[in-house]
PDBQT receptor file of N, H, CA, C and O in Angstrom, charges set to zero:
ATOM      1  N   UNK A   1     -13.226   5.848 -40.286  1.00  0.00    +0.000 N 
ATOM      2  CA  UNK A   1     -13.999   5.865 -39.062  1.00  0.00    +0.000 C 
ATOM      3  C   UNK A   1     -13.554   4.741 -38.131  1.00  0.00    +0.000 C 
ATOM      4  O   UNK A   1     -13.660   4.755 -36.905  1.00  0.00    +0.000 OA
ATOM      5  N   UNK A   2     -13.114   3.899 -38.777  1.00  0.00    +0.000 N 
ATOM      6  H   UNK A   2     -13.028   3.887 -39.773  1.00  0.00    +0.000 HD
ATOM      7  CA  UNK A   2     -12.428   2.166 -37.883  1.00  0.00    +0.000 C 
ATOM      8  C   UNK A   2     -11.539   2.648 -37.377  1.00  0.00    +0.000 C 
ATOM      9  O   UNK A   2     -11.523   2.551 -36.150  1.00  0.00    +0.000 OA
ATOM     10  N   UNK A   3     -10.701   3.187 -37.867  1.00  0.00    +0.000 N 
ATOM     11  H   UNK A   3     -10.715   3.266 -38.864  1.00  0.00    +0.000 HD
ATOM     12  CA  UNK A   3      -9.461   3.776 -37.367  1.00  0.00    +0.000 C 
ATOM     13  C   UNK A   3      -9.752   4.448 -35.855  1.00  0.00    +0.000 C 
ATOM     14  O   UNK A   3      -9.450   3.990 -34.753  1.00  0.00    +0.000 OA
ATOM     15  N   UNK A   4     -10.552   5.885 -36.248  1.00  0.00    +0.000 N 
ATOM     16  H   UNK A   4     -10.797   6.256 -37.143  1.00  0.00    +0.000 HD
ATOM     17  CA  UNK A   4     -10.493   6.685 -35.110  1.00  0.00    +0.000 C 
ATOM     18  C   UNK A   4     -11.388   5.843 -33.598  1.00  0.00    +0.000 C 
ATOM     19  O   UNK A   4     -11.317   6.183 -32.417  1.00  0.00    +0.000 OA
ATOM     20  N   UNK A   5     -11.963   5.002 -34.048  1.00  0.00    +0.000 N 
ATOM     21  H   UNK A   5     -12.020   4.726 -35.007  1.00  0.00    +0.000 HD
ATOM     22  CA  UNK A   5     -12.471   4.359 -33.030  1.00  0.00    +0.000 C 
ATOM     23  C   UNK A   5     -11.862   3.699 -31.917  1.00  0.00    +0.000 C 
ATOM     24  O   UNK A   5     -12.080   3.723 -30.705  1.00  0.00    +0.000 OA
ATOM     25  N   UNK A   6     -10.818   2.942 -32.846  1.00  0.00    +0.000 N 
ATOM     26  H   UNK A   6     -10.642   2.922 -33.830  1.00  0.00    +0.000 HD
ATOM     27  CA  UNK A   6      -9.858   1.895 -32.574  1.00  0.00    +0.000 C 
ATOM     28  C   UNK A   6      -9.088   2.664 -31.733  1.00  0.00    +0.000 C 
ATOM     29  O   UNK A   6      -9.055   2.205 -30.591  1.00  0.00    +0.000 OA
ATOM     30  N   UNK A   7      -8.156   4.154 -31.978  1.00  0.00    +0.000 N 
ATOM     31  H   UNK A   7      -8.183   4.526 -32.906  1.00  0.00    +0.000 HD
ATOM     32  CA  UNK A   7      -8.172   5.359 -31.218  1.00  0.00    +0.000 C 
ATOM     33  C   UNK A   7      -8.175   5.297 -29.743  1.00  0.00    +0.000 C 
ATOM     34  O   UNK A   7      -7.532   5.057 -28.721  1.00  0.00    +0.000 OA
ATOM     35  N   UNK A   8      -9.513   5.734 -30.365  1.00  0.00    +0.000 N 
ATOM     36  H   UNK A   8     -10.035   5.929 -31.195  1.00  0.00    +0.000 HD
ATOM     37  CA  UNK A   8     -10.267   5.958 -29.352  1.00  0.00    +0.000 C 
ATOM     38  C   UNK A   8     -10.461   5.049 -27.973  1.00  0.00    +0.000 C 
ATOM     39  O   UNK A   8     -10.585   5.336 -26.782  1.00  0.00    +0.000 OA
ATOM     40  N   UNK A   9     -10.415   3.363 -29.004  1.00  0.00    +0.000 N 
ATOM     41  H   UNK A   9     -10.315   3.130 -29.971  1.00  0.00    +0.000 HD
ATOM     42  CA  UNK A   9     -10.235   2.372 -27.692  1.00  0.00    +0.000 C 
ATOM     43  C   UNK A   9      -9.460   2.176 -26.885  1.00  0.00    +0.000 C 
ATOM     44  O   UNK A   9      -9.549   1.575 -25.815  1.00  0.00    +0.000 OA
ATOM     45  N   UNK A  10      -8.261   2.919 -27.591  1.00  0.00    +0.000 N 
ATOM     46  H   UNK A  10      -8.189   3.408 -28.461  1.00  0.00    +0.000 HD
ATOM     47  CA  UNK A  10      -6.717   2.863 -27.116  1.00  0.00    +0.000 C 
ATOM     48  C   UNK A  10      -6.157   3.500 -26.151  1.00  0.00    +0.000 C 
ATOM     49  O   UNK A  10      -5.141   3.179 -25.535  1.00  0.00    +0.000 OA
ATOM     50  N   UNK A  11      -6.941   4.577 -25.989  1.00  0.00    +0.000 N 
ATOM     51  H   UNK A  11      -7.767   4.837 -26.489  1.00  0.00    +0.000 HD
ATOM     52  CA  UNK A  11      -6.444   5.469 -24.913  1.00  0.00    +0.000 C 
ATOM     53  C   UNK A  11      -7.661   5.356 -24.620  1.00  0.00    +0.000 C 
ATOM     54  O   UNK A  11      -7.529   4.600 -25.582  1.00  0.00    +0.000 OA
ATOM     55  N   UNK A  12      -8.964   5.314 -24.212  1.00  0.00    +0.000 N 
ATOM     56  H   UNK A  12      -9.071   5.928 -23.430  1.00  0.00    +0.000 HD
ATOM     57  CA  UNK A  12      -9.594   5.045 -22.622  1.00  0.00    +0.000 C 
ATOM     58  C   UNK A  12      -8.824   3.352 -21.997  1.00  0.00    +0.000 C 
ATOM     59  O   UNK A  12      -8.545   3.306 -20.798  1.00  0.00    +0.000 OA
ATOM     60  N   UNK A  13      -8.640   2.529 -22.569  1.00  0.00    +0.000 N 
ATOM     61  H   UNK A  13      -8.867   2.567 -23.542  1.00  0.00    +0.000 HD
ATOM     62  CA  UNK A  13      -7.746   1.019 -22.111  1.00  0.00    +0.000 C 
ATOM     63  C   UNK A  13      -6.276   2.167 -21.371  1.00  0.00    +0.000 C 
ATOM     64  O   UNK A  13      -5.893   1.913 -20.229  1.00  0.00    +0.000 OA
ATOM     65  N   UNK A  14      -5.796   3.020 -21.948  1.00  0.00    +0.000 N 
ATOM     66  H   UNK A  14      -6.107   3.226 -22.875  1.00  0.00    +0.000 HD
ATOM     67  CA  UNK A  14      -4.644   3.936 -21.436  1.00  0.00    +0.000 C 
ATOM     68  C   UNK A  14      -4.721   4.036 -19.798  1.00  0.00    +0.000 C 
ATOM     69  O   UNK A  14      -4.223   3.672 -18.733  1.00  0.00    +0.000 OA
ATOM     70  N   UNK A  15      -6.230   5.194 -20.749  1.00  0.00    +0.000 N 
ATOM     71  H   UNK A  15      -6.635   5.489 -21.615  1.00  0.00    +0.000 HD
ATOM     72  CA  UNK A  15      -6.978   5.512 -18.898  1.00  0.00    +0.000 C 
ATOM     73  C   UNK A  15      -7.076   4.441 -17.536  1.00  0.00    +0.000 C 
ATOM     74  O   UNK A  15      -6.876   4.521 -16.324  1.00  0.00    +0.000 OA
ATOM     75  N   UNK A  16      -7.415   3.630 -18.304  1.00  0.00    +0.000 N 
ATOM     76  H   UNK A  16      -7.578   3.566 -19.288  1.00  0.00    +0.000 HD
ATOM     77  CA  UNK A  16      -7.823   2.967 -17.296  1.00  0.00    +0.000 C 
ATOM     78  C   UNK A  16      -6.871   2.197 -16.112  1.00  0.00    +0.000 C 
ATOM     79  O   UNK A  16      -6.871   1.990 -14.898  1.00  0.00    +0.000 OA
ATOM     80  N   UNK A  17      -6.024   1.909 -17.383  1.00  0.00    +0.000 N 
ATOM     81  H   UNK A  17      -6.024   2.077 -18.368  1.00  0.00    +0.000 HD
ATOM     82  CA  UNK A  17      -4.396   1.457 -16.325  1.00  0.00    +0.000 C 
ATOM     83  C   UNK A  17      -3.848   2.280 -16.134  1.00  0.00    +0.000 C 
ATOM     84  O   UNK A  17      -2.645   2.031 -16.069  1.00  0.00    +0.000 OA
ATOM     85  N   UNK A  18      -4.206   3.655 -15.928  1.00  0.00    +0.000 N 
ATOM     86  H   UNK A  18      -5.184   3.857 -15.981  1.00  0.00    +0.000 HD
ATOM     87  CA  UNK A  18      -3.394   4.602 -15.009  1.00  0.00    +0.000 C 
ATOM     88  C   UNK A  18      -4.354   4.890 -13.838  1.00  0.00    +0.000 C 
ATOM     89  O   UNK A  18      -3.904   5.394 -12.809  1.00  0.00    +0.000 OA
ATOM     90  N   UNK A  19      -5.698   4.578 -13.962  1.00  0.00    +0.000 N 
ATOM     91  H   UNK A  19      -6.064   4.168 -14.798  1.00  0.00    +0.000 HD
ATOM     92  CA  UNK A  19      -6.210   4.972 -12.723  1.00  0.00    +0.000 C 
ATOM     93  C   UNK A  19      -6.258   3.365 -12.039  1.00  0.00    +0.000 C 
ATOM     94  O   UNK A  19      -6.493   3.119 -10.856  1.00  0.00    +0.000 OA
ATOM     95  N   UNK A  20      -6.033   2.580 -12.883  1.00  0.00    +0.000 N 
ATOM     96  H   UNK A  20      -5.842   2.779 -13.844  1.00  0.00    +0.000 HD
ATOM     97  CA  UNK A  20      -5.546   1.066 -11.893  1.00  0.00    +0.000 C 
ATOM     98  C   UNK A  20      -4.192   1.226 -11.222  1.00  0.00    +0.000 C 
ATOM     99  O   UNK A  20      -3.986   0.940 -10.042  1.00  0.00    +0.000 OA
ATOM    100  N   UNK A  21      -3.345   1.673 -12.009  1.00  0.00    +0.000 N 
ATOM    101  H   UNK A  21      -3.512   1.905 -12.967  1.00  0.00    +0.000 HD
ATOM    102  CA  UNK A  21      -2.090   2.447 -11.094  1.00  0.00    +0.000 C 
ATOM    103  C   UNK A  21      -2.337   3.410 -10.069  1.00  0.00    +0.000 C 
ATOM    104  O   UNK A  21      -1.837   3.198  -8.964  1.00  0.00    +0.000 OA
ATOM    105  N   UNK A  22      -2.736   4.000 -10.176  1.00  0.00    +0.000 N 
ATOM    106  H   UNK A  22      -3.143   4.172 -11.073  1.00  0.00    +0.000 HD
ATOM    107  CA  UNK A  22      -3.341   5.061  -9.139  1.00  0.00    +0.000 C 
ATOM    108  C   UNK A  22      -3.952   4.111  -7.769  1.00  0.00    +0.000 C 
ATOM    109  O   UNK A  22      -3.586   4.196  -6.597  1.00  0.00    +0.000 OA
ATOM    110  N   UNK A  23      -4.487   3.645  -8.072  1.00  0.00    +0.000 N 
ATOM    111  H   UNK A  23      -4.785   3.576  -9.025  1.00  0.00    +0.000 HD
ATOM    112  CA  UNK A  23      -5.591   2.928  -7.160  1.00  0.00    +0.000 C 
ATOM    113  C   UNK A  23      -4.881   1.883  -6.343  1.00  0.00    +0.000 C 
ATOM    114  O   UNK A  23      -5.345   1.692  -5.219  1.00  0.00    +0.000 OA
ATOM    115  N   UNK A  24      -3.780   1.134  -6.729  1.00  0.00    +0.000 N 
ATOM    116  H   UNK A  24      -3.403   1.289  -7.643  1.00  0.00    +0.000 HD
ATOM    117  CA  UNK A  24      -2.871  -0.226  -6.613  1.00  0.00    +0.000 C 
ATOM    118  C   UNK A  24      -1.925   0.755  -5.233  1.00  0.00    +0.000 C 
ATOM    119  O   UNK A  24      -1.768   0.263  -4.116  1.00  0.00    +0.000 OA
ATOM    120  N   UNK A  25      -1.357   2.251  -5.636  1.00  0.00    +0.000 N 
ATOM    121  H   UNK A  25      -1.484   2.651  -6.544  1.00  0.00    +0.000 HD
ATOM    122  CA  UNK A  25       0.072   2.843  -4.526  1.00  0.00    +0.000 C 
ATOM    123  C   UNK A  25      -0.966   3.720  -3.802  1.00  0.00    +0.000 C 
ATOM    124  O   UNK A  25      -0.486   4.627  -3.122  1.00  0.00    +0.000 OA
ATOM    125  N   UNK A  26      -2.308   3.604  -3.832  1.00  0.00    +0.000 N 
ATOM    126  H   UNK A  26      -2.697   2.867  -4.385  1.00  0.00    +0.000 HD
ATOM    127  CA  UNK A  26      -2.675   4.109  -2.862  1.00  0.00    +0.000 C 
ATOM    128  C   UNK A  26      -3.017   3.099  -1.535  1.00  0.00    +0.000 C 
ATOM    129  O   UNK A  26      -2.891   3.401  -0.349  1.00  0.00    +0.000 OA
ATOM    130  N   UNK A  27      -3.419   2.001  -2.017  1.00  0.00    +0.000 N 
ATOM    131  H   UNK A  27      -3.521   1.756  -2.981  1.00  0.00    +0.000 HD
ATOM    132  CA  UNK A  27      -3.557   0.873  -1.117  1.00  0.00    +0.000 C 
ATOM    133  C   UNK A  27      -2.367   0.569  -0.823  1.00  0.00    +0.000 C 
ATOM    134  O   UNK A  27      -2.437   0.167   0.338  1.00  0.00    +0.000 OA
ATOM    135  N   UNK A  28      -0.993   0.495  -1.266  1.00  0.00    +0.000 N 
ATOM    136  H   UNK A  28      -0.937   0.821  -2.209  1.00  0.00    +0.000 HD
ATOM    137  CA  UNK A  28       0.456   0.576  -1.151  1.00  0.00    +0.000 C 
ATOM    138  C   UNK A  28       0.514   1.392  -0.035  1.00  0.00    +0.000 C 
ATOM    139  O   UNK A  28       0.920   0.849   0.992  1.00  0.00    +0.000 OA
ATOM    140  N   UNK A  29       0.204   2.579   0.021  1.00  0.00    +0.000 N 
ATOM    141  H   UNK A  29      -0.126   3.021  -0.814  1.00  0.00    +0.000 HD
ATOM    142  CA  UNK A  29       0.609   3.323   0.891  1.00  0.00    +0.000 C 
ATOM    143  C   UNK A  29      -0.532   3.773   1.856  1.00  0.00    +0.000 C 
ATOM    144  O   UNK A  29      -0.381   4.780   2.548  1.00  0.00    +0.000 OA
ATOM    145  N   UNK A  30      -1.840   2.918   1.911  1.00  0.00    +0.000 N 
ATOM    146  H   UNK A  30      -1.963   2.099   1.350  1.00  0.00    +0.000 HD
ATOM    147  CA  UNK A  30      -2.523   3.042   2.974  1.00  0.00    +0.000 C 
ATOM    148  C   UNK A  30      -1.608   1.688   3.444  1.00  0.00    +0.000 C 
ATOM    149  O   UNK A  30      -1.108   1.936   4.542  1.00  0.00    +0.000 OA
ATOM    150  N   UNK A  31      -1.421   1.017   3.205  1.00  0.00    +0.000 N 
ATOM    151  H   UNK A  31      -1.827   0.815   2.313  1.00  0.00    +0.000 HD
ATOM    152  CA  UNK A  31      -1.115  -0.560   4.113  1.00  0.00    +0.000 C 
ATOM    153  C   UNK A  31       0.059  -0.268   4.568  1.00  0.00    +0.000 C 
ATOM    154  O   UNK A  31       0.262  -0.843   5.637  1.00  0.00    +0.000 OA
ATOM    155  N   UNK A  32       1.279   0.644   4.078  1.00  0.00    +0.000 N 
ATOM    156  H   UNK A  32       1.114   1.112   3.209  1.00  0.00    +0.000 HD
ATOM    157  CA  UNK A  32       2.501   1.391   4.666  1.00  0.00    +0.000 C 
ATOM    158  C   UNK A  32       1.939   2.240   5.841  1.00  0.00    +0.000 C 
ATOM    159  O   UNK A  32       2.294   1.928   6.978  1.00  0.00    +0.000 OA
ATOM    160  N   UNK A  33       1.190   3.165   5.683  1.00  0.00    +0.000 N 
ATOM    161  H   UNK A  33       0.902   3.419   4.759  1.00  0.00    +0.000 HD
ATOM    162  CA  UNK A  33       0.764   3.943   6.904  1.00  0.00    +0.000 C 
ATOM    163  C   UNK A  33       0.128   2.679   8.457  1.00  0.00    +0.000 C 
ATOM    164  O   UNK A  33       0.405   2.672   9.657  1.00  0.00    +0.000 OA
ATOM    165  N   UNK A  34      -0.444   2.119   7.915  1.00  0.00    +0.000 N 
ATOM    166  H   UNK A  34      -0.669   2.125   6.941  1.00  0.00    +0.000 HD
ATOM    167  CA  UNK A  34      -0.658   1.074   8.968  1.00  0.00    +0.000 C 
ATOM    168  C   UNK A  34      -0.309   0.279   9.618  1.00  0.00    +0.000 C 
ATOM    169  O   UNK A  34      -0.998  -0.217  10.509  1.00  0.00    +0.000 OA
ATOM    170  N   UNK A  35       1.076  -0.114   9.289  1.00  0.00    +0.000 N 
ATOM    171  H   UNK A  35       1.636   0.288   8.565  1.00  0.00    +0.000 HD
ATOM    172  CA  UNK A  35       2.160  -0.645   9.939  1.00  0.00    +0.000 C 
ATOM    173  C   UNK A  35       3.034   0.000  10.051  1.00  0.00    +0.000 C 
ATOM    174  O   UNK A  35       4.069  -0.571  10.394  1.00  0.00    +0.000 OA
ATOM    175  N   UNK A  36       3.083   1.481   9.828  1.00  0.00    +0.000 N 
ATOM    176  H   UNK A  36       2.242   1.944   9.549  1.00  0.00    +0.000 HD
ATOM    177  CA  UNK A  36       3.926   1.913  10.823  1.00  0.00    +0.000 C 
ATOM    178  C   UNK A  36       3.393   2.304  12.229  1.00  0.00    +0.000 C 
ATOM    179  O   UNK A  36       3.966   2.123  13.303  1.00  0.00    +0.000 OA
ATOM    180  N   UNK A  37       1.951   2.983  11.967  1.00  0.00    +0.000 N 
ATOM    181  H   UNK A  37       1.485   3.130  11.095  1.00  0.00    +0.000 HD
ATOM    182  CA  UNK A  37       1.371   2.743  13.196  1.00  0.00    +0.000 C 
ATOM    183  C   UNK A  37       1.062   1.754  14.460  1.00  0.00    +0.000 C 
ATOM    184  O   UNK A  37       0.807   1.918  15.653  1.00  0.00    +0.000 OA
ATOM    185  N   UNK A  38       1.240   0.466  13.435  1.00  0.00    +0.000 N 
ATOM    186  H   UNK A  38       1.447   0.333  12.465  1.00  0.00    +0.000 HD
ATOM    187  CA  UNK A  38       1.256  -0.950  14.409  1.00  0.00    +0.000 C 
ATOM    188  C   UNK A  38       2.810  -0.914  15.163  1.00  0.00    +0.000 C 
ATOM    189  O   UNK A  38       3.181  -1.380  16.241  1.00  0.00    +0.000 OA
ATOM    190  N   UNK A  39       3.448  -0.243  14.234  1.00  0.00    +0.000 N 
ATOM    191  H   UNK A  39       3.147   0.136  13.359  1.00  0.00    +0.000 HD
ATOM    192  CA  UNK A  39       4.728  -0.872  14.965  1.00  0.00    +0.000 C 
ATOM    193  C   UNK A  39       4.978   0.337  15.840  1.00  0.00    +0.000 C 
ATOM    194  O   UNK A  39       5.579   0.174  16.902  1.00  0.00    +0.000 OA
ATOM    195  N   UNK A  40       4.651   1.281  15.552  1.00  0.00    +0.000 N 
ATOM    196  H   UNK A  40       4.163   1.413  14.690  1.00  0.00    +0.000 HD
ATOM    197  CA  UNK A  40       4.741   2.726  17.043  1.00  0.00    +0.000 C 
ATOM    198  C   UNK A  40       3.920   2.421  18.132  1.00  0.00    +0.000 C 
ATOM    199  O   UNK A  40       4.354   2.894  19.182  1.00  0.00    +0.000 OA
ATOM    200  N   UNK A  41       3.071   1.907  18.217  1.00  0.00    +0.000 N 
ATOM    201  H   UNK A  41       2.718   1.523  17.363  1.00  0.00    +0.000 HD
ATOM    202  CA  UNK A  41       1.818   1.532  18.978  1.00  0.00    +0.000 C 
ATOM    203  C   UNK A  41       2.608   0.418  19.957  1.00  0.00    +0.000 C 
ATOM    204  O   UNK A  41       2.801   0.419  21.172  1.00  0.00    +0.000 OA
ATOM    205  N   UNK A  42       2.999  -0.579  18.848  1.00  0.00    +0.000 N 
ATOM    206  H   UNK A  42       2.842  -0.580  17.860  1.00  0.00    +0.000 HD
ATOM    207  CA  UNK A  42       2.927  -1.723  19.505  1.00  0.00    +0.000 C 
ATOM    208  C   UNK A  42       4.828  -2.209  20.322  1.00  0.00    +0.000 C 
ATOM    209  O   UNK A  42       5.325  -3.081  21.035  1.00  0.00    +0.000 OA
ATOM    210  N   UNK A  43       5.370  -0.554  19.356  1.00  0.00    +0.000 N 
ATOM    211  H   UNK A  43       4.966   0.155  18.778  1.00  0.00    +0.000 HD
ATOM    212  CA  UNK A  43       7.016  -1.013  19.900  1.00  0.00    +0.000 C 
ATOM    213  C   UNK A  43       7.354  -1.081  20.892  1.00  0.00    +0.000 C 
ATOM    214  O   UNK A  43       8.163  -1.980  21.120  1.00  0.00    +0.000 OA
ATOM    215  N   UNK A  44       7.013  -0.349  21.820  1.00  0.00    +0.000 N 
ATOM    216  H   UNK A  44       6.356   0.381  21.635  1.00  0.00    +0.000 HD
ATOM    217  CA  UNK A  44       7.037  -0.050  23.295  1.00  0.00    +0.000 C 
ATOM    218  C   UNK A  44       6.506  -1.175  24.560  1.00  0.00    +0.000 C 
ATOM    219  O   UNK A  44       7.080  -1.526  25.590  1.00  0.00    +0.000 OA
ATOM    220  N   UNK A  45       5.137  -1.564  23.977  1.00  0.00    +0.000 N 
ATOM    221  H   UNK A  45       4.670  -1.279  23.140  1.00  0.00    +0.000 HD
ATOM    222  CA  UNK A  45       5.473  -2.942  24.795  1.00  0.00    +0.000 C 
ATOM    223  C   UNK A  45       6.263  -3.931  24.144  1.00  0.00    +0.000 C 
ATOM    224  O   UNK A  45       6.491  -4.876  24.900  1.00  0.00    +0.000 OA
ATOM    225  N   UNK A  46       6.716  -4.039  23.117  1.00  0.00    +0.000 N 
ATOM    226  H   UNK A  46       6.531  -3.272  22.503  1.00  0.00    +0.000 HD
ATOM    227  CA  UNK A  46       6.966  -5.384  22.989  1.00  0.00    +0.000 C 
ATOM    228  C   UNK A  46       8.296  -5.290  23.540  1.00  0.00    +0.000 C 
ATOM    229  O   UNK A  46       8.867  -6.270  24.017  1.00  0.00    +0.000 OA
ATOM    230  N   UNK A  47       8.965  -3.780  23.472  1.00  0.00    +0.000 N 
ATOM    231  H   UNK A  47       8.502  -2.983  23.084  1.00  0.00    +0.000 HD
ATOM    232  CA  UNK A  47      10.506  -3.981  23.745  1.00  0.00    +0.000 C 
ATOM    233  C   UNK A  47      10.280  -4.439  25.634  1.00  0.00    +0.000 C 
ATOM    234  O   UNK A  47      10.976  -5.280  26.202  1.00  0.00    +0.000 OA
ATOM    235  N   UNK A  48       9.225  -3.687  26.256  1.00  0.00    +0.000 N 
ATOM    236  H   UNK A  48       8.660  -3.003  25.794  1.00  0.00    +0.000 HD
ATOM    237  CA  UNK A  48       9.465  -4.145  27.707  1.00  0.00    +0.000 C 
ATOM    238  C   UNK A  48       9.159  -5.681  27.616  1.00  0.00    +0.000 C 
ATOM    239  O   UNK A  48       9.865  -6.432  28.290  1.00  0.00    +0.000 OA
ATOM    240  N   UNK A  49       8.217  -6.178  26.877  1.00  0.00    +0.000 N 
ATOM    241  H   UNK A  49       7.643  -5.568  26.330  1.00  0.00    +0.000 HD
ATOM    242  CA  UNK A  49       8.060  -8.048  26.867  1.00  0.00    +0.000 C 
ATOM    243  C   UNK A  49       9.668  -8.539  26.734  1.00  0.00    +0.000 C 
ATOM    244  O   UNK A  49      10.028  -9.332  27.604  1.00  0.00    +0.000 OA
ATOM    245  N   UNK A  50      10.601  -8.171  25.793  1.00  0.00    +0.000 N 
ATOM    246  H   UNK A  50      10.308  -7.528  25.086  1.00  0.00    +0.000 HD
ATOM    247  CA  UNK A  50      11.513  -8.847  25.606  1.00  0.00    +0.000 C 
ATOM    248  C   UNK A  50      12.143  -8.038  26.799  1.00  0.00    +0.000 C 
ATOM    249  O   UNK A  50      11.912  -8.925  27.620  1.00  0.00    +0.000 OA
ATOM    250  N   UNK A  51      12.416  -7.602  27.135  1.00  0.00    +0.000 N 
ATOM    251  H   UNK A  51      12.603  -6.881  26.467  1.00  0.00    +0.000 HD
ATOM    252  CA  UNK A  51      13.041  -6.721  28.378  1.00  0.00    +0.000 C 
ATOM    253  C   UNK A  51      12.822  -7.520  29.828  1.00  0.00    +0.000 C 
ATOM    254  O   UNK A  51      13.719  -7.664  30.660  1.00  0.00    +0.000 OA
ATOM    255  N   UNK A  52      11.602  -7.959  29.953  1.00  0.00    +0.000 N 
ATOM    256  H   UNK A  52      10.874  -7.842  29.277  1.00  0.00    +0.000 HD
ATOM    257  CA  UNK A  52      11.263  -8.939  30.621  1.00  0.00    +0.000 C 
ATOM    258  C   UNK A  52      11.580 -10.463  31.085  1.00  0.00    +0.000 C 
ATOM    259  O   UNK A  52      11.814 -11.128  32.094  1.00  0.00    +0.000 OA
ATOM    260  N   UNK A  53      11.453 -10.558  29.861  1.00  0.00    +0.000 N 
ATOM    261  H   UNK A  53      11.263 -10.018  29.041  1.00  0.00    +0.000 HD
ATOM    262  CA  UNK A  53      12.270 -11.941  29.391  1.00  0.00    +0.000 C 
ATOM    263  C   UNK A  53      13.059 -12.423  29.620  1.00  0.00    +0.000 C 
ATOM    264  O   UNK A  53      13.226 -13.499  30.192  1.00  0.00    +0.000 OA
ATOM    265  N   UNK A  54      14.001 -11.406  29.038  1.00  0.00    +0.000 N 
ATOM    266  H   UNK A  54      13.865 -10.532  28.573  1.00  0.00    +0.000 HD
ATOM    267  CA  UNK A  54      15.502 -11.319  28.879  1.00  0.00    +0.000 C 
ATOM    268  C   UNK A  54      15.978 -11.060  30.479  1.00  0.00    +0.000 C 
ATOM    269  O   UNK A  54      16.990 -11.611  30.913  1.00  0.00    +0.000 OA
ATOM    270  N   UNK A  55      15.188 -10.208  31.276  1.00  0.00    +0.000 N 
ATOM    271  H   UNK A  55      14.366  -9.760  30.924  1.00  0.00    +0.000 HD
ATOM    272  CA  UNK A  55      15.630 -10.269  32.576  1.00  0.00    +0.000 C 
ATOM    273  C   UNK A  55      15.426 -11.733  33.276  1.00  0.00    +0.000 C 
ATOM    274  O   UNK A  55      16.363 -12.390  33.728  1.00  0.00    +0.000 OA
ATOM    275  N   UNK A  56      14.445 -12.025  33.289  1.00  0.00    +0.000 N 
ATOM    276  H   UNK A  56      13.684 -11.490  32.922  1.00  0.00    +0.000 HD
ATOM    277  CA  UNK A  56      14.088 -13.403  33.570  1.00  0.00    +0.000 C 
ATOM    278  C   UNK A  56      14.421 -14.665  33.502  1.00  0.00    +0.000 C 
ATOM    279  O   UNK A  56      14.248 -15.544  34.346  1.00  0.00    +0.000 OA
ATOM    280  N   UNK A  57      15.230 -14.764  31.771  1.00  0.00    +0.000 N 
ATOM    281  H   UNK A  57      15.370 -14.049  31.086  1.00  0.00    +0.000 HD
ATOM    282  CA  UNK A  57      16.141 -15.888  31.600  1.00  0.00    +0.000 C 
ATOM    283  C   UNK A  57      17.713 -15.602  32.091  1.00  0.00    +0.000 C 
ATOM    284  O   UNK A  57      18.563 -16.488  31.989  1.00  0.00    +0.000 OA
TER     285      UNK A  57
């Protein structure tokens, strides 16, 4: 009965670091989606700021 318990402990501890994996590349790839949006958003002015600039100096 020690045995199958022990088992038993072994693979929900399994479970659990696969849904900690799970959980870790989803925040991976919410924080990827969000900077690419920062940088589409934000590419366009910044290239006229340096565009500016650069005319200026």
């Amino acid at each position: 009965m020690t045995k199958f318990i022990a088992k038993l402990q072994t693979r929900l501890a399994l479970r659990e670091q696969g849904a900690t994996a799970v959980e870790y590349g989803l925040m991976v790839a919410l924080i990827a989606i969000v900077i690419i949006v920062a940088v589409t958003l934000l590419g366009n002015n910044l290239k006229n700021l340096f565009n500016t600039v650069a005319t200026s100096v």
